[in-house]
LUMROBA-788176 format. One record per residue (C-alpha): residue number from 0; y, x, z negated; residue in one letter. Coordinates in pm, 1 decimal, decimal comma, padded with zeros to 6 digits. Layout:
BEGIN
   selo      north       east         up   kepa
    NUM          Y          X          Z      A
...
This chain:
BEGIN
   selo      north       east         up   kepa
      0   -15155,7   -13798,3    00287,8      X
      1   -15209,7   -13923,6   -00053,1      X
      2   -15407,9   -14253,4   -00168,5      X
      3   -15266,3   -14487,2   -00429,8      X
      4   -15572,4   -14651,8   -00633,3      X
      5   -15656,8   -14996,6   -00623,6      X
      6   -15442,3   -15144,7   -01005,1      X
      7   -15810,3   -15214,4   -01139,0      X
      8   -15904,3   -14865,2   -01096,3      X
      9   -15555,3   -14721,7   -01165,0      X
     10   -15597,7   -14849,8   -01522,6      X
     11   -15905,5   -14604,5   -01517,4      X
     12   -15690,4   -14321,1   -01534,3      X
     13   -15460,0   -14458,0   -01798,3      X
     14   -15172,9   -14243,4   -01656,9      X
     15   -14927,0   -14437,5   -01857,7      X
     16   -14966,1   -14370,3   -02236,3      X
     17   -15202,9   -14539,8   -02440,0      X
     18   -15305,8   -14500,3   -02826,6      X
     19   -15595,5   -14245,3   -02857,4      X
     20   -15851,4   -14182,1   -03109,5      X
     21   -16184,4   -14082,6   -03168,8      X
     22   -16427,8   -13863,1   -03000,1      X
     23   -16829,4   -13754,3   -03121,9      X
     24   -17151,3   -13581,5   -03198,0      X
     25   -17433,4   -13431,9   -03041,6      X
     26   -17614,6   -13381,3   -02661,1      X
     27   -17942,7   -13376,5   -02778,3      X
     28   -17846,0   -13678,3   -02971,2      X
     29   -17858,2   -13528,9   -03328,4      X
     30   -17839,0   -13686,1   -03625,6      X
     31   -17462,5   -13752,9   -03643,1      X
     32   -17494,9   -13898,4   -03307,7      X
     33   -17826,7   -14156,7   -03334,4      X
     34   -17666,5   -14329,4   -03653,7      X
     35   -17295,1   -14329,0   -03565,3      X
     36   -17091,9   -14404,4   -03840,0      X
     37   -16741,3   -14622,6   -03887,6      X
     38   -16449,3   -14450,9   -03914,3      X
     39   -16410,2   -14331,7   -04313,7      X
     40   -16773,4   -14286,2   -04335,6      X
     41   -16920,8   -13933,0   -04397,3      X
     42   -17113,1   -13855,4   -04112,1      X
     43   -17449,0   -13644,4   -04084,4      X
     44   -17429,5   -13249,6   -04014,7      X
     45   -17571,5   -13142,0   -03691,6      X
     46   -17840,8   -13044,4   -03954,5      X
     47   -17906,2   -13323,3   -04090,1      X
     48   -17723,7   -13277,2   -04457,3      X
     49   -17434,4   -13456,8   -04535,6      X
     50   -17043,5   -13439,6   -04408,0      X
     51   -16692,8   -13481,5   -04575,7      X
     52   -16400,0   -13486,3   -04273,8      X
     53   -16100,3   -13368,4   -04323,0      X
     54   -15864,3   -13631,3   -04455,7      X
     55   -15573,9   -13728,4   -04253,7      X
     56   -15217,0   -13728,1   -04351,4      X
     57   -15083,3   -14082,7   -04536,6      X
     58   -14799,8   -14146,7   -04346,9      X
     59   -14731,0   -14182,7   -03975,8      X
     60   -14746,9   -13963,8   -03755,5      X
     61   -14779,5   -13958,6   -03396,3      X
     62   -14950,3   -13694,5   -03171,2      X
     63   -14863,8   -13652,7   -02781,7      X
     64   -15144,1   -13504,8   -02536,6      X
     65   -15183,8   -13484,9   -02160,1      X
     66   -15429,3   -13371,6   -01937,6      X
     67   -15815,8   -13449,4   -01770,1      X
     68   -15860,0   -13793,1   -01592,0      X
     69   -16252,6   -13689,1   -01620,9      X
     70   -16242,3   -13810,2   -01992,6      X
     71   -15998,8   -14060,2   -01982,4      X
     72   -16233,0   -14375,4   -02055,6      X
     73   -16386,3   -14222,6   -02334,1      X
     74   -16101,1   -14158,3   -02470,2      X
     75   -15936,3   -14503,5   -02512,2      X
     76   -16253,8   -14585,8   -02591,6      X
     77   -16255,2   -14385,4   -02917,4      X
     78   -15820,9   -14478,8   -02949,0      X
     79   -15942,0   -14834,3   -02986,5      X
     80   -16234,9   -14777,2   -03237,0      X
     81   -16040,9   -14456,8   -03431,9      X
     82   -15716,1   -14663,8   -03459,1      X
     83   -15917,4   -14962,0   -03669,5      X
     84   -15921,3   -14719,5   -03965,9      X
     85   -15627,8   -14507,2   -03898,6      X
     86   -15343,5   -14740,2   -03740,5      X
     87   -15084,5   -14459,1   -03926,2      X
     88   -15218,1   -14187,3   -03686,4      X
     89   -15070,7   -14272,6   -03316,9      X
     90   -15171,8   -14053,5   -03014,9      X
     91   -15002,1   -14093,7   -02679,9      X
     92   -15224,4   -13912,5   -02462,8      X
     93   -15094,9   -13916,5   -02076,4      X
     94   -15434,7   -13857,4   -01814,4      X
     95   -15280,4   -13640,6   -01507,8      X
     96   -15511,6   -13388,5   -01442,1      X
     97   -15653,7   -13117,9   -01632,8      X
     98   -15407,4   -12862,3   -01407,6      X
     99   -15122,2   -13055,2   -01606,5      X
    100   -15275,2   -13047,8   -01895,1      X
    101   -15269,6   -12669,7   -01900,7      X
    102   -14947,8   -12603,0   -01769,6      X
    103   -14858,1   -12869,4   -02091,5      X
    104   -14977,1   -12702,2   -02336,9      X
    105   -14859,4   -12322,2   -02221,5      X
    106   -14480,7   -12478,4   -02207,7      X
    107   -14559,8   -12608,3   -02532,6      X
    108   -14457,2   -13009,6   -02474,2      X
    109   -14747,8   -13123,7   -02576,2      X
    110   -14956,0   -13102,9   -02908,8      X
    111   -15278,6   -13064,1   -02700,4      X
    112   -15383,6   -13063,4   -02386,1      X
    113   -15709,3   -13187,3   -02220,1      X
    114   -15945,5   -12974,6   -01929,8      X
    115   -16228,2   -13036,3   -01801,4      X
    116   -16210,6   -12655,8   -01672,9      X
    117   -16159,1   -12386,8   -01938,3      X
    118   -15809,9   -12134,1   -01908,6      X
    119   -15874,1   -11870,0   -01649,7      X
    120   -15768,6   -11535,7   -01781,2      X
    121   -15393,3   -11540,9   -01631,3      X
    122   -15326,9   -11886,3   -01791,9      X
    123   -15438,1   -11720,5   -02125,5      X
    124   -15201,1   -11460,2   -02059,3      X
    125   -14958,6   -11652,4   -01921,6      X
    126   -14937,5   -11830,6   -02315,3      X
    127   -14617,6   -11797,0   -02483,7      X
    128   -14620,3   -11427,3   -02720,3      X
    129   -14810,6   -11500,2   -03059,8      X
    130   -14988,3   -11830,5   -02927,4      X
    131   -15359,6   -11891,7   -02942,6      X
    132   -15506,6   -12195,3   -02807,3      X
    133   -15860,1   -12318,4   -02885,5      X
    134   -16099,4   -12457,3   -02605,5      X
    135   -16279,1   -12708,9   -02824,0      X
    136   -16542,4   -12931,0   -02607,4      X
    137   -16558,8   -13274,6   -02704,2      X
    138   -16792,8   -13434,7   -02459,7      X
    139   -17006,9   -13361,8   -02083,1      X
    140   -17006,4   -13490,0   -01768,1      X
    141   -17192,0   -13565,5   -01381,9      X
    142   -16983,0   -13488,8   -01100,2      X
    143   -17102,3   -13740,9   -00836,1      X
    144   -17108,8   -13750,9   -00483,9      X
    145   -16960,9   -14106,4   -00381,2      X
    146   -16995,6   -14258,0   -00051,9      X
    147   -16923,7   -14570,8    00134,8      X
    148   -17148,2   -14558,6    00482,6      X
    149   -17195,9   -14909,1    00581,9      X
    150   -17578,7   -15005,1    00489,9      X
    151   -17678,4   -14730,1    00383,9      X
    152   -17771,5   -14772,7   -00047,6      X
    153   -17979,0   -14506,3   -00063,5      X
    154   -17886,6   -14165,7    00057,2      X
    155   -17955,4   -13833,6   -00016,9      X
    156   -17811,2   -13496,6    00040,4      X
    157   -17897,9   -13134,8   -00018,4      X
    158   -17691,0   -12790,2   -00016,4      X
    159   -17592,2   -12773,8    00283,4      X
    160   -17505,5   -13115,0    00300,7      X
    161   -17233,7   -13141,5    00114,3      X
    162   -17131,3   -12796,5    00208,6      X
    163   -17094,6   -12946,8    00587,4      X
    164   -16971,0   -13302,2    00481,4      X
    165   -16672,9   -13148,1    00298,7      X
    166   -16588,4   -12864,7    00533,7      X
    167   -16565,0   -13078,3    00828,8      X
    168   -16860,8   -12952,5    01017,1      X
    169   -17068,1   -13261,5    00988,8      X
    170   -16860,1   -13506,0    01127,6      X
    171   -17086,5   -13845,6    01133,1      X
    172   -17288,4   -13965,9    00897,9      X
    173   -17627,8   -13985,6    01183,7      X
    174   -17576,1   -13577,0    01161,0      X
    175   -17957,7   -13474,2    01220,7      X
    176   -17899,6   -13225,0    00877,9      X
    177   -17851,9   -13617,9    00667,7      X
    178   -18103,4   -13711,2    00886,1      X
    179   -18322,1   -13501,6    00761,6      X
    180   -18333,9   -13573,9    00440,4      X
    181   -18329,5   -13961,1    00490,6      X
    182   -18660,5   -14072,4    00667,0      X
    183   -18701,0   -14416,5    00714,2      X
    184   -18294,0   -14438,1    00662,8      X
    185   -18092,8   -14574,8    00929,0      X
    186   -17733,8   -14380,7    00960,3      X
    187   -17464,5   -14500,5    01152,8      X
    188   -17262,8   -14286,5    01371,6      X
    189   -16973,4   -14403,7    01157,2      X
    190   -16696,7   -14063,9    01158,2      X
    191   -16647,0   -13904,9    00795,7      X
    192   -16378,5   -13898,4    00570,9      X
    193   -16345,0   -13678,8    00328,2      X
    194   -16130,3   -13784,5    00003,7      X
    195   -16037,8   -13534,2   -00250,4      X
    196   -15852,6   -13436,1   -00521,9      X
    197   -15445,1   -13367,3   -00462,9      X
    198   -15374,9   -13275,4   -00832,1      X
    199   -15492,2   -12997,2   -01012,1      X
    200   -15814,5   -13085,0   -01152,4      X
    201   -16124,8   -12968,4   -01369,0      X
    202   -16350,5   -13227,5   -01173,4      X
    203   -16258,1   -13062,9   -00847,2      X
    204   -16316,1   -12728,5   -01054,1      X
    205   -16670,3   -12853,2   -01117,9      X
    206   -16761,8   -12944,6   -00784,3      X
    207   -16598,3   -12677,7   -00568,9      X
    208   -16810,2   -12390,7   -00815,8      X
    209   -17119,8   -12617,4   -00723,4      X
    210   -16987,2   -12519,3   -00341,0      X
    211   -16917,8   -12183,1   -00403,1      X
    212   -17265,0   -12115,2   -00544,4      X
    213   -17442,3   -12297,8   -00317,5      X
    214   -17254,4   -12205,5    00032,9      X
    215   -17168,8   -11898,2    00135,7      X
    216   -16961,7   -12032,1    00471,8      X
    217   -16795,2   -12246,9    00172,1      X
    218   -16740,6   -11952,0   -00089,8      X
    219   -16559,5   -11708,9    00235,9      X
    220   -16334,4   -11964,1    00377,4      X
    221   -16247,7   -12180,5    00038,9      X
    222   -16388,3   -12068,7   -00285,0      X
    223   -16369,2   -12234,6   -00586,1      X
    224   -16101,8   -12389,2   -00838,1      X
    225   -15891,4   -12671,9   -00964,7      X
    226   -15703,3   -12641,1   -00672,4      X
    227   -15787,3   -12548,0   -00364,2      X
    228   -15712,4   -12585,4    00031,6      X
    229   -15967,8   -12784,0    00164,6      X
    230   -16047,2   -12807,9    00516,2      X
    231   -16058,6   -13161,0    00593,7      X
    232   -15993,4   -13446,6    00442,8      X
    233   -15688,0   -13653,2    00244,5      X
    234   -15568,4   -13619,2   -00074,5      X
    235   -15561,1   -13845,3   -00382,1      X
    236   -15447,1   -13833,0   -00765,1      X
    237   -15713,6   -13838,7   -00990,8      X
    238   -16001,8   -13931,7   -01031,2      X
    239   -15959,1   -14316,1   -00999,2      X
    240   -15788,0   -14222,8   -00696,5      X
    241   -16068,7   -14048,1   -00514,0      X
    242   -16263,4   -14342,0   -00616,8      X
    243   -15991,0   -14598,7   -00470,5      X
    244   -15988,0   -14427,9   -00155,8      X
    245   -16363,3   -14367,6   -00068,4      X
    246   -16413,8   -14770,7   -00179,8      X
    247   -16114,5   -14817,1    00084,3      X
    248   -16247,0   -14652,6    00373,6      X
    249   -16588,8   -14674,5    00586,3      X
    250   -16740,5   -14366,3    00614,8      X
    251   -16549,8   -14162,5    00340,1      X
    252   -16739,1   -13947,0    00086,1      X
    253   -16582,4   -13787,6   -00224,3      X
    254   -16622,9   -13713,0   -00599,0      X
    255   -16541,5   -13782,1   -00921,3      X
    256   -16704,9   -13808,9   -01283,9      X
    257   -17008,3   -14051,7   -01306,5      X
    258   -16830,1   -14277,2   -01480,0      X
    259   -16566,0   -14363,2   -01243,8      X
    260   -16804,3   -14418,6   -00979,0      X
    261   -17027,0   -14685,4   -01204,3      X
    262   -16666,8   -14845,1   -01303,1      X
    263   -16588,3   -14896,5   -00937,9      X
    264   -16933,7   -14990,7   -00827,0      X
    265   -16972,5   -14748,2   -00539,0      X
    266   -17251,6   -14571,1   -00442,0      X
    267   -17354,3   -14215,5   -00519,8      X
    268   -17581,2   -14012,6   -00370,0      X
    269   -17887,5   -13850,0   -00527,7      X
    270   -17802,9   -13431,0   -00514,0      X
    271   -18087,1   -13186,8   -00451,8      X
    272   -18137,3   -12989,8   -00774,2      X
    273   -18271,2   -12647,5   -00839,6      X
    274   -18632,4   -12748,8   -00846,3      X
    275   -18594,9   -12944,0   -00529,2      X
    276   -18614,3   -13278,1   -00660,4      X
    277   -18328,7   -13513,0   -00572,7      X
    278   -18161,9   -13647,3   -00874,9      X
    279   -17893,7   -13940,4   -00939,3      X
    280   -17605,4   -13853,2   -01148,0      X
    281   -17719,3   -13919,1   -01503,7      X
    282   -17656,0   -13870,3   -01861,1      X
    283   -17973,6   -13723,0   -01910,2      X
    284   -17934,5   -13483,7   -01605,0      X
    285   -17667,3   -13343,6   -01758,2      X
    286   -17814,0   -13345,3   -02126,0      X
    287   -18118,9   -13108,4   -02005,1      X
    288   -17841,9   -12904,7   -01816,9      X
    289   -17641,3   -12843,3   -02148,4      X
    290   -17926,7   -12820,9   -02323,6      X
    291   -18036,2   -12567,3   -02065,4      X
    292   -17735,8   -12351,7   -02074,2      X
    293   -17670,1   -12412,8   -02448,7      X
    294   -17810,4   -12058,1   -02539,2      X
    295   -17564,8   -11875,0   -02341,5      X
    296   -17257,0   -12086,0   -02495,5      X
    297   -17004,0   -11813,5   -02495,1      X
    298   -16803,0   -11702,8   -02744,9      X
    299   -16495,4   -11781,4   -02658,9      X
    300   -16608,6   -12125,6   -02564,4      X
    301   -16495,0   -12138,4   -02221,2      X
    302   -16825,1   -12228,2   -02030,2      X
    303   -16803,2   -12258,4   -01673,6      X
    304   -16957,6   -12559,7   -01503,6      X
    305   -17295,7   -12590,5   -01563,6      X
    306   -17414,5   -12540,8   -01180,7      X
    307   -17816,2   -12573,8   -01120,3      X
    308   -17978,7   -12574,7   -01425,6      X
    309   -18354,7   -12547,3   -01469,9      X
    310   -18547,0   -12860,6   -01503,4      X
    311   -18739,2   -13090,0   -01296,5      X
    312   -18447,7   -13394,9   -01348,0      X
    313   -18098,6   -13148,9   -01404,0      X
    314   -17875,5   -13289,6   -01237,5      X
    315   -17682,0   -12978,9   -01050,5      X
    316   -17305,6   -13062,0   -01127,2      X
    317   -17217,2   -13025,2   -01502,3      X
    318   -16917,6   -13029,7   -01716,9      X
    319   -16793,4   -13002,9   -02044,6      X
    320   -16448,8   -13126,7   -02122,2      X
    321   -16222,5   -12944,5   -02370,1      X
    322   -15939,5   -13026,9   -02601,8      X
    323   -15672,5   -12791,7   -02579,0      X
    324   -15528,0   -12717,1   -02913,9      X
    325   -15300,6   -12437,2   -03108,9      X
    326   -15449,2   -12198,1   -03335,5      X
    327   -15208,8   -12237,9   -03553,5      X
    328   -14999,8   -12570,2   -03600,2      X
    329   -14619,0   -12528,7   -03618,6      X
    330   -14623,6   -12897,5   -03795,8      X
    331   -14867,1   -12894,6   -04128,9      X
    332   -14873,8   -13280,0   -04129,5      X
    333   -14966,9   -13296,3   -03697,7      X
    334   -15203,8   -13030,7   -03754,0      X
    335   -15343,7   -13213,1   -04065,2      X
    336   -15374,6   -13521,9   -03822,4      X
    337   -15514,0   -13340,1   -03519,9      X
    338   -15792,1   -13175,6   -03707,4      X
    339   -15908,6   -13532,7   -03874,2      X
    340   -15890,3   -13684,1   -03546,9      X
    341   -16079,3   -13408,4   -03415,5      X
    342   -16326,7   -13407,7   -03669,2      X
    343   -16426,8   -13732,5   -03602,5      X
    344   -16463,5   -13689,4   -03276,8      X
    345   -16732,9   -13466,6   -03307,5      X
    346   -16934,7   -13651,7   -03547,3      X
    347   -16907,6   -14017,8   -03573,5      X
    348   -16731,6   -14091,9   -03215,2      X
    349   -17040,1   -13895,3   -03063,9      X
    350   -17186,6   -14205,7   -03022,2      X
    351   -16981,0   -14391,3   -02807,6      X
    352   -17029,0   -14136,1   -02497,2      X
    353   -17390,6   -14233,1   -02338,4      X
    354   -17273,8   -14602,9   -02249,3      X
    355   -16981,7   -14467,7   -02086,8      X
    356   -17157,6   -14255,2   -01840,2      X
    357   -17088,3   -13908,8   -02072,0      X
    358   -17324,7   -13701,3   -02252,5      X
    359   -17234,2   -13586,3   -02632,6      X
    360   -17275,4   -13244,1   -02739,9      X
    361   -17609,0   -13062,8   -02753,1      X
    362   -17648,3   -13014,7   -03134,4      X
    363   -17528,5   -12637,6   -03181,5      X
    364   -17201,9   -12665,8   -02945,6      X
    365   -17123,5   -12958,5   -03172,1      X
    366   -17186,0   -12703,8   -03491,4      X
    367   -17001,6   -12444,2   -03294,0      X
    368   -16701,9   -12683,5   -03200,0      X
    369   -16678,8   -12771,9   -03586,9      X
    370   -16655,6   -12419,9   -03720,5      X
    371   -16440,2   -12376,1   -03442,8      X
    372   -16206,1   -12670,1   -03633,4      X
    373   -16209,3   -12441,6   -03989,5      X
    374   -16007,3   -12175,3   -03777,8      X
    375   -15730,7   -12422,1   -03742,9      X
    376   -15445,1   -12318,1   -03946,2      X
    377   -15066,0   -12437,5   -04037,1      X
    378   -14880,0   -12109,0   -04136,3      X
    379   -15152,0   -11883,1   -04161,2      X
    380   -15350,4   -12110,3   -04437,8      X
    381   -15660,1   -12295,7   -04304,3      X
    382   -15568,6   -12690,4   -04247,5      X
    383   -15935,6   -12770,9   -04300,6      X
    384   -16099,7   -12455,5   -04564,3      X
């Protein structure tokens, strides 16, 4: 079975194509990110010195992306700012999952593609012969625990949990394992629904490694990845639809990024964390998890969900979100385009990302992700030297 979304949280997803622009700069909020600057302005370094972006191309050109629904918010948040200062630079950017946003890219129909969960080595390989794509992370994100349990506000759940609630073993929400961890709370024996993901998707990515690490009943009998076959529940696209359905349906528990659930005003619960504090969903939960993990960025830039950091308020379920994008750009003037927009993005849209429920950059994956932008080239010659 699959859930349509309610239209006001359908528009979350923005699955038809809208006009996109403009991205940020730094986690720990560096410089570029406490003063953001207007589009056109040089922004700060993640060092503090001053910037010059790359200059986009004069005429007009249009760009076509697909991918993540995690991101999609900020993202026509940062069309609609971008596009004040650069109507000539259009970009159609379709949110259907970050499973279709690979598969996009690899078949080439795209100009980038958008994950919230980095290539796994087959998709690399599975790349067209000659083609490199870049992960480059534009932004982080909570995956949330939603719930709608009639009078119940406050709830919270540890490891086991959710590992229960989403393989079908805990089948009411008065389970004496919720119980447990809810003194004082009074659950109803109301039956539970799970709602999850029927697209390929980096949020279910996310959540199911959370699973996987924490669960070993859950890593033998499902694992962990954007897809995967879960053992209860119903299916729905994206993740306004997970939202839609869990706000449709008494008793049902899902997930989705933090900002979908604060859109749709419904609940989420309050995770158990590697210290043993339970901890809401939070842009600063997942700042001190990036920062946490920051050291250990790899190389390649695909970092894995950032599952129980240290710290007394990291919050357990962590992701970046990536921008899919050539190595080298068949089209000088598109590539000339995507690297200015791009730029941007990681400095002066930085910003913009805390007041929609996602964390920017920690200061030296921002630095990484703009060195990673000087590899960008249009016939072997660097688009941005």
């Amino acid at each position: 079975m699959t859930i349509s979304a309610p239209k006001r949280l359908a528009a979350l997803t923005l699955g038809a194509a809208f006009v996109f622009a403009a991205c940020s700069s730094g986690a720990t909020p560096s410089p570029s990110a406490a003063a953001s600057s207007a589009p056109g302005e040089s922004p700060a370094a993640s060092d503090g010195s001053s910037m010059t972006l790359p200059a986009p191309p004069t005429g007009d050109v249009t760009l076509l992306g697909s991918g993540a629904t995690f991101p999609a918010p900020l993202y026509n948040q940062w069309v609609e700012t971008y596009g004040q200062s650069y109507a000539n630079i259009r970009i159609d950017y379709q949110a259907i999952g970050s499973g279709g946003g690979i598969k996009a890219i690899t078949e080439q129909t795209v100009d980038f593609g958008a994950s919230d969960a980095p290539m796994k080595d087959e998709e690399v390989a599975a790349l067209p012969a000659g083609t490199t794509v870049l992960h480059v992370p534009m932004a982080l994100g909570a995956v949330v625990v939603i719930y709608n349990v009639p009078g119940v506000t406050d709830l919270q759940l540890d490891d086991a949990n959710l590992a229960g609630l989403f393989l079908g073993t805990i089948k009411t929400w008065d389970d004496p394992a919720i119980a447990a961890n809810n003194p004082g709370v009074t659950l109803p024996s109301t039956p539970v629904t799970v709602v999850h993901r029927s697209d390929g998707s980096g949020t279910t990515n996310a959540f199911t490694t959370f699973l996987d690490a924490v669960s070993a009943e859950w890593s033998a009998q499902v694992g962990k990845g954007k897809e995967v076959n879960w053992p209860t529940g119903i299916g729905a696209q994206g993740n306004d639809g997970v939202a839609g359905g869990v706000k449709q349906t008494d008793g049902a528990v899902g997930y989705v990024e933090l900002n979908y659930a604060t859109a749709a005003n419904i609940a989420s619960a309050k995770v158990k964390n590697a210290d043993g504090n339970f901890v809401a969903g939070s842009t600063a939960g997942v700042t001190a998890a990036a920062d946490d993990a920051a050291p250990d960025f790899p190389a390649d830039f695909r970092q894995a969900p950032i599952i129980n950091g240290a710290g007394p308020d990291t919050y357990p379920i962590a992701s970046y979100t990536y921008l899919l994008v050539y190595q080298d750009q068949k089209d000088a003037t598109k590539g000339q385009a995507l690297v200015s927009y791009m730029a941007w993005c990681l400095t002066n849209g930085q910003a913009a990302e805390e007041a929609l429920g996602y964390a920017p950059l920690p200061a030296a994956v921002q630095q990484k992700s703009l060195d990673l932008l000087h590899t960008i080239t249009s016939g072997g010659s660097p688009i941005w030297p």
